[in-house]
C-alpha positions as CSV (number, residue, x, y, z in Angstrom):
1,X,0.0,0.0,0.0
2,X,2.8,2.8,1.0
3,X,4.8,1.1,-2.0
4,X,1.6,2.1,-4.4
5,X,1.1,5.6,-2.8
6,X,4.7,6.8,-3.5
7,X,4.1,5.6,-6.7
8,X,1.0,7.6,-7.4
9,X,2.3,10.7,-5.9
10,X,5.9,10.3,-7.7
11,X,3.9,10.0,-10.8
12,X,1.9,13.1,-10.0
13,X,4.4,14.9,-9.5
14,X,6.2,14.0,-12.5
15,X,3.2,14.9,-14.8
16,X,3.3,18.3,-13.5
17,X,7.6,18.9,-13.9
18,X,6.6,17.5,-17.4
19,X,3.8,20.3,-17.7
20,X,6.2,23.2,-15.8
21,X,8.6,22.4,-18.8
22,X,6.3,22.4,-21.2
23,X,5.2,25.8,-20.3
24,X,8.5,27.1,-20.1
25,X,10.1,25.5,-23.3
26,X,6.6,25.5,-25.8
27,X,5.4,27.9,-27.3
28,X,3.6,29.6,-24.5
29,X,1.3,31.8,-24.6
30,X,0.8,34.1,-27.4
31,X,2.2,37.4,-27.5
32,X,0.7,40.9,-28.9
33,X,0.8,40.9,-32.2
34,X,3.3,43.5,-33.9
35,X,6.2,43.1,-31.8
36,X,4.6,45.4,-29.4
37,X,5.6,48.9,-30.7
38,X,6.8,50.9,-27.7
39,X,4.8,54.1,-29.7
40,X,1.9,52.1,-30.3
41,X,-0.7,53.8,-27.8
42,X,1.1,56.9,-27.6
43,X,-1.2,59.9,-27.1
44,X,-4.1,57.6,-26.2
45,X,-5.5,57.5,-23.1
46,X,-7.0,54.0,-21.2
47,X,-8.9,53.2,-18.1
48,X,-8.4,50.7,-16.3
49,X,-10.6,49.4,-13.7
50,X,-9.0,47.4,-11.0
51,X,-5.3,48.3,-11.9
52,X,-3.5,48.1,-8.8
53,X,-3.0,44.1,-9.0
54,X,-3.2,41.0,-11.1
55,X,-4.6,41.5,-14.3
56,X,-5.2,45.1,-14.5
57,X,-1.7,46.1,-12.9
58,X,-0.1,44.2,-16.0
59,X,-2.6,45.2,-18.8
60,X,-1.6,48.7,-16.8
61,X,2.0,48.0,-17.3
62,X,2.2,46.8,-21.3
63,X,0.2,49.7,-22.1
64,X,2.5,52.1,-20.4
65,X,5.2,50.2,-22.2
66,X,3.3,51.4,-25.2
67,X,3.5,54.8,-24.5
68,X,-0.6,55.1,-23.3
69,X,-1.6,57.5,-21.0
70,X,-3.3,55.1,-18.3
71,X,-5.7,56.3,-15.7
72,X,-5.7,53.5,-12.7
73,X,-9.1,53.3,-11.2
74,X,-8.8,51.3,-8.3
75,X,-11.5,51.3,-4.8
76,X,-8.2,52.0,-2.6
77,X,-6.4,55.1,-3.5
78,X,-3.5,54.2,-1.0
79,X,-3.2,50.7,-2.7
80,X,-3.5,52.1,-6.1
81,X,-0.4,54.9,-5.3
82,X,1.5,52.0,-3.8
83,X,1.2,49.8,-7.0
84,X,1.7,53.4,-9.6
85,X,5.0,53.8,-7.6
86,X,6.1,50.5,-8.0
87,X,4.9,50.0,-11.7
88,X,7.2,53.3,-12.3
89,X,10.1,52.2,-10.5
90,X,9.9,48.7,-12.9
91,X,10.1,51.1,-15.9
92,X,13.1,52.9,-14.7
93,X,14.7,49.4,-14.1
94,X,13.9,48.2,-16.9
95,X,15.9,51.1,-19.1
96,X,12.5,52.8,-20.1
97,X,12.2,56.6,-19.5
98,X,9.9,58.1,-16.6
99,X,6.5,57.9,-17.0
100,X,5.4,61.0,-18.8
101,X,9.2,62.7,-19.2
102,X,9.5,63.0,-22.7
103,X,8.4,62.7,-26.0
104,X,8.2,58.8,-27.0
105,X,8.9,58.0,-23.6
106,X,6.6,55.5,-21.5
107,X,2.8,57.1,-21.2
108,X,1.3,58.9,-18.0
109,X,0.3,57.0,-15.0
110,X,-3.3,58.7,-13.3
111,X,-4.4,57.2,-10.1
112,X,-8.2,58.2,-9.4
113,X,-10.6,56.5,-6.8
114,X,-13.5,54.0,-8.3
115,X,-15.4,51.6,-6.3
116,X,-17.4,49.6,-9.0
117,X,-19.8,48.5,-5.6
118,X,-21.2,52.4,-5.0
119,X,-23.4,54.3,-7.7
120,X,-21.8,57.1,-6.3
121,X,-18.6,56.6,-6.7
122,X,-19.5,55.9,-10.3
123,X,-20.9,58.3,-11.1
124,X,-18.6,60.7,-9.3
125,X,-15.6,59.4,-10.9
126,X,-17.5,60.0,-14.6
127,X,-18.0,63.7,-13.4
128,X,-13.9,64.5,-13.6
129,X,-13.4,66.1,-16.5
130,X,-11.3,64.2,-19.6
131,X,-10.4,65.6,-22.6
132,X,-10.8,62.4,-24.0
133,X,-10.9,58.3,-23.6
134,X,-9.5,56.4,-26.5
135,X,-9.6,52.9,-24.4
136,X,-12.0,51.4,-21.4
137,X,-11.1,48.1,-20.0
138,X,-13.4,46.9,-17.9
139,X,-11.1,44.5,-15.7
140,X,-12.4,44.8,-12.3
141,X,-14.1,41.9,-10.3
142,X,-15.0,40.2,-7.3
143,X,-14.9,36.3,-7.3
144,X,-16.9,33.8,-5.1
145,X,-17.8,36.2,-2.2
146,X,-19.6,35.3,1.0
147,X,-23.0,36.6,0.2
148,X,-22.9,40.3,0.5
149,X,-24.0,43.6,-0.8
150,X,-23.2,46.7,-2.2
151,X,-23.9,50.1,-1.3
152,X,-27.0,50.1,-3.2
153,X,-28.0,46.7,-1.9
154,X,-27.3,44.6,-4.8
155,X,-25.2,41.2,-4.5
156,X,-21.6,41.9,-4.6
157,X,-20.7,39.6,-7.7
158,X,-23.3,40.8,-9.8
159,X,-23.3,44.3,-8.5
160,X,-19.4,45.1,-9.2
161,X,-18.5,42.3,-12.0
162,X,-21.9,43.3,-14.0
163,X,-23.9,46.8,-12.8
164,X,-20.8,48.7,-11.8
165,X,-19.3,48.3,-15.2
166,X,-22.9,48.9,-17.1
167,X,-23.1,52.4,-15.4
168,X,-19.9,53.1,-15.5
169,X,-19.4,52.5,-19.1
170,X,-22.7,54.1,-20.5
171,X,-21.7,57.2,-18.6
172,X,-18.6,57.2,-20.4
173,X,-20.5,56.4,-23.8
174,X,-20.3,59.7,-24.9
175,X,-16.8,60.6,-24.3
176,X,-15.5,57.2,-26.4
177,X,-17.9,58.3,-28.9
178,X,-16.3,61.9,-29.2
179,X,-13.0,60.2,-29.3
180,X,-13.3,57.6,-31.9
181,X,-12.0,55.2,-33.3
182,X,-12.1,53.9,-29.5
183,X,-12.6,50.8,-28.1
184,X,-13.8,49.3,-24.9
185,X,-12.7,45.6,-23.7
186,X,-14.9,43.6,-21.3
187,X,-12.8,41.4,-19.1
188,X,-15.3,37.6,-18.3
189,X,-14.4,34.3,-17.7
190,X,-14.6,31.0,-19.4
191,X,-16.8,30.2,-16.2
192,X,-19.5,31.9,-17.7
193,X,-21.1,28.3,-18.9
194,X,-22.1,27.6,-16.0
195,X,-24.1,30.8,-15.3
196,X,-27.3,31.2,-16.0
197,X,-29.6,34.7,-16.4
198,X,-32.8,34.6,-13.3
199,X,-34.8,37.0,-14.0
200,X,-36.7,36.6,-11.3
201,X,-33.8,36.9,-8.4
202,X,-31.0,38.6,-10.1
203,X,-30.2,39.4,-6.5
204,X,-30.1,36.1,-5.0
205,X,-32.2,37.0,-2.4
206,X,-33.7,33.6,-3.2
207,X,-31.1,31.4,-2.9
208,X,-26.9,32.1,-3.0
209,X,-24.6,30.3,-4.7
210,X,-21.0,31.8,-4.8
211,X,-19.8,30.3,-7.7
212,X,-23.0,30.2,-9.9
213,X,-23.5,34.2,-9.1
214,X,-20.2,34.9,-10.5
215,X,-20.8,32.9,-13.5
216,X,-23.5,34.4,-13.9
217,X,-22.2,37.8,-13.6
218,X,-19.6,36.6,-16.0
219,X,-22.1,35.8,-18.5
220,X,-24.0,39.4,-18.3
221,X,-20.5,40.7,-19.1
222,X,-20.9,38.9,-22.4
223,X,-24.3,39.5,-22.9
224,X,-24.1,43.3,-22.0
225,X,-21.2,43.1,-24.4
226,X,-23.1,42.4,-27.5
227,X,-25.9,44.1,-26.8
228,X,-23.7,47.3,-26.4
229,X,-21.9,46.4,-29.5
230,X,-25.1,45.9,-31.2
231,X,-26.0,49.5,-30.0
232,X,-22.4,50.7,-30.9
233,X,-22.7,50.0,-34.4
234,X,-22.2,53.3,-37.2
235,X,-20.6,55.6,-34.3
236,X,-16.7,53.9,-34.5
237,X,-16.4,52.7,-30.5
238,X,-16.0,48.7,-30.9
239,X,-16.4,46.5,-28.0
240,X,-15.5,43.2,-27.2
241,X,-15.1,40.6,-24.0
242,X,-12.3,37.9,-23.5
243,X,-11.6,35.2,-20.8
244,X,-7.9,35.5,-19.7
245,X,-7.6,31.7,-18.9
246,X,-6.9,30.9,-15.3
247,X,-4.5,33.5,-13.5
248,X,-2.6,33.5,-10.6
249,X,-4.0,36.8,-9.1
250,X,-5.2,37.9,-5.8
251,X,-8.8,37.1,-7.0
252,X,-9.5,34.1,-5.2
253,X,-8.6,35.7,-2.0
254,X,-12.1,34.4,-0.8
255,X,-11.7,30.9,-1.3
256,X,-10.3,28.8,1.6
257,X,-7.5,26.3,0.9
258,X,-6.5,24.0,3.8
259,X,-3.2,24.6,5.1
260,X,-2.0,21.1,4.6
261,X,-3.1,21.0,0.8
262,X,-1.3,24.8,0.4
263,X,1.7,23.3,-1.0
264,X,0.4,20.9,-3.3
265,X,-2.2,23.8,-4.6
266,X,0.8,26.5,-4.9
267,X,2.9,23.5,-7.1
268,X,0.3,22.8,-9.1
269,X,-0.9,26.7,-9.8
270,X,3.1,27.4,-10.4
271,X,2.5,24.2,-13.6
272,X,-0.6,25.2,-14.7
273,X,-1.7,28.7,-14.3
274,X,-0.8,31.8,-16.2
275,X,1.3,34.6,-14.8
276,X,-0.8,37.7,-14.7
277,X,1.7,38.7,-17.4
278,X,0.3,36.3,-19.7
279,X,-3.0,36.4,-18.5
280,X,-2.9,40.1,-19.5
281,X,-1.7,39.6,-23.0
282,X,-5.1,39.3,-24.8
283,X,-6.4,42.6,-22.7
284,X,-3.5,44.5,-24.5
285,X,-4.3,42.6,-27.5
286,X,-7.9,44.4,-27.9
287,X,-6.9,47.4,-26.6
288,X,-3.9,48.5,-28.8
289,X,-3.5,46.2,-31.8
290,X,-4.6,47.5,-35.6
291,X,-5.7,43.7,-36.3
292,X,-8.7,43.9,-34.8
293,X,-9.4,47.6,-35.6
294,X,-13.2,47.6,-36.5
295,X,-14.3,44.3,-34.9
296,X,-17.3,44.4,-32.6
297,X,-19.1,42.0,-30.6
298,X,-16.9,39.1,-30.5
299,X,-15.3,36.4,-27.7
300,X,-11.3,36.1,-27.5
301,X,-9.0,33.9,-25.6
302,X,-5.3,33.8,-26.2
303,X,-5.2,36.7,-28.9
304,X,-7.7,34.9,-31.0
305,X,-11.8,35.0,-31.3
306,X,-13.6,32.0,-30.0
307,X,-16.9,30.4,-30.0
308,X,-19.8,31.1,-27.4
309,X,-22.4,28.7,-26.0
310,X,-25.7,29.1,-27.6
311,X,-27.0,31.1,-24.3
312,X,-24.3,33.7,-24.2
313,X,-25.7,34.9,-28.0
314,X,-29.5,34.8,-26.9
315,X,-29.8,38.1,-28.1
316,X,-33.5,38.9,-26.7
317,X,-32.0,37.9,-23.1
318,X,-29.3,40.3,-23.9
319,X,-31.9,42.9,-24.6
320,X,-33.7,42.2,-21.4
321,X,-31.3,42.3,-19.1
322,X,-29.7,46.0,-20.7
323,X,-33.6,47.0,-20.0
324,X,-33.2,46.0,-16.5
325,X,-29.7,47.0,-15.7
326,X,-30.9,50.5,-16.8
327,X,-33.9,50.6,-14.4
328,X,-30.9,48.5,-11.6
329,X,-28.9,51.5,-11.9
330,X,-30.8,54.4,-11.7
331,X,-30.3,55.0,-16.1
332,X,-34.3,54.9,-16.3
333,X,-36.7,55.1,-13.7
């Protein structure tokens, strides 16, 4: 018996030394396309929600790197400073010029407060004055919470992953529009197939279930992503959504791993997962590169458009749920 459990676990742990050199001798994961031209974005300017870690500090960091002027908005000012001093201390390192200090130099860094769970921080963010908004990523989220609710009394998933970024982004409709060509990028989750649109207890008031309410809230991303695209079409602001695979970010900070199984979990995350980095890449990908200039409405993983389920394309649920969201939000009474 101990004879066939050192087996199994030496053959575990083999698969995933065979997988951790896969990753790091294949092709990995694919880059943005074009070499990444350090005066790609220059003169544009992108928010970011929830840029002070995981995905949205590295989006926040390749966009810099191509010369973007970013705005951070993050729910923790001090948190967001803390993570714009360290992202400009990388550039330095890395032999690229201060943010902002010259011509063709790396872009602007902007740190402004946004909690995507308040109305009114929404909407008070929106009221800052911009000249203009070339890019909106919509990268913020909140994964498998306790049951909880926002400010305005709506379940946390659903009310930050889904209704903070619907108000946030139609109040920013009209500046994208009066600085087209623009684009806005939705950040979901493969996860989505497992959610499912209930009409009748969008809040889960009903019942809770921590991971169907963020797939769910995943899937309104998509759905509120063609709908909006659908709406979108004639003014020049494209939008599309993406899953970034599964990233080793701070987002499952709710989820409970036993101590004893910590190790194992870490090893095996190390093998499989995607650096935020990586996880990033296709983020950057919709935001900056002239190959998908003009494309609208679509699904992307990895740099490259993909195929929905039948219920993330249900295009009078789509419809519904924008009606909703308006009336959720305080658009139409």
């Amino acid at each position: 018996m101990a004879v066939a459990a050192v087996a199994a676990l030496l053959a575990a742990l083999s698969g995933v030394l065979w997988l951790a050199a896969r990753r790091f001798v294949g092709p990995g994961v694919q880059q943005l396309h074009g070499g990444g031209d350090s005066g790609l974005m220059h003169g544009k300017t992108v928010l970011i929600t929830g840029a002070n870690s995981g995905l949205g500090r590295a989006t926040a960091a390749a966009l810099l790197r191509l010369g973007a002027r970013v705005i951070m908005g993050c729910r923790d000012r001090a948190r967001a400073e803390e993570a714009a001093g360290q992202l400009r201390r990388e550039l330095r390192q890395a032999g690229g010029r201060e943010p902002g200090s010259d011509v063709g130099a790396a872009g602007e860094l902007v740190v402004r407060e946004l909690d995507l769970a308040s109305l009114r921080s929404v909407r008070a963010f929106c009221q800052e004055e911009e000249p203009r908004l070339d890019v909106l990523i919509n990268n913020a989220g909140i994964f498998q919470c306790p049951y909880m609710k926002t400010e305005d009394g709506f379940e946390m998933q659903f009310g930050v992953n889904h209704l903070g970024h619907f108000l946030l982004t139609n109040l920013l409709l009209g500046l994208l529009k009066n600085s087209a060509p623009s684009r806005i990028v939705v950040v979901s989750s493969k996860l989505y197939k497992y959610g499912d649109i209930n009409f009748e207890d969008l809040n889960s008031e009903q019942s809770y279930n921590k991971s169907f309410c963020y797939s769910r809230s995943k899937l309104a991303n998509i759905l509120f992503t063609r709908e909006l695209a659908r709406r979108l079409e004639g003014t020049n602001v494209t939008v599309n959504v993406l899953h970034p695979g599964i990233v080793r970010t701070n987002l499952g900070r709710h989820i409970h791993i036993p101590l004893l199984v910590r190790p194992l979990f870490n090893l095996v995350s190390w093998a499989f997962f995607k650096t935020p980095v990586e996880g990033a890449q296709t983020s950057v990908y919709l935001a900056s590169s002239p190959e998908v200039e003009g494309v609208s409405g679509k699904y992307f993983g990895d740099c490259k458009e993909e195929e929905l389920l039948p219920k993330a394309m249900d295009e009078s649920v789509a419809r519904k749920l924008w009606d909703i969201s308006e009336v959720m939000v305080g658009i139409l009474k």
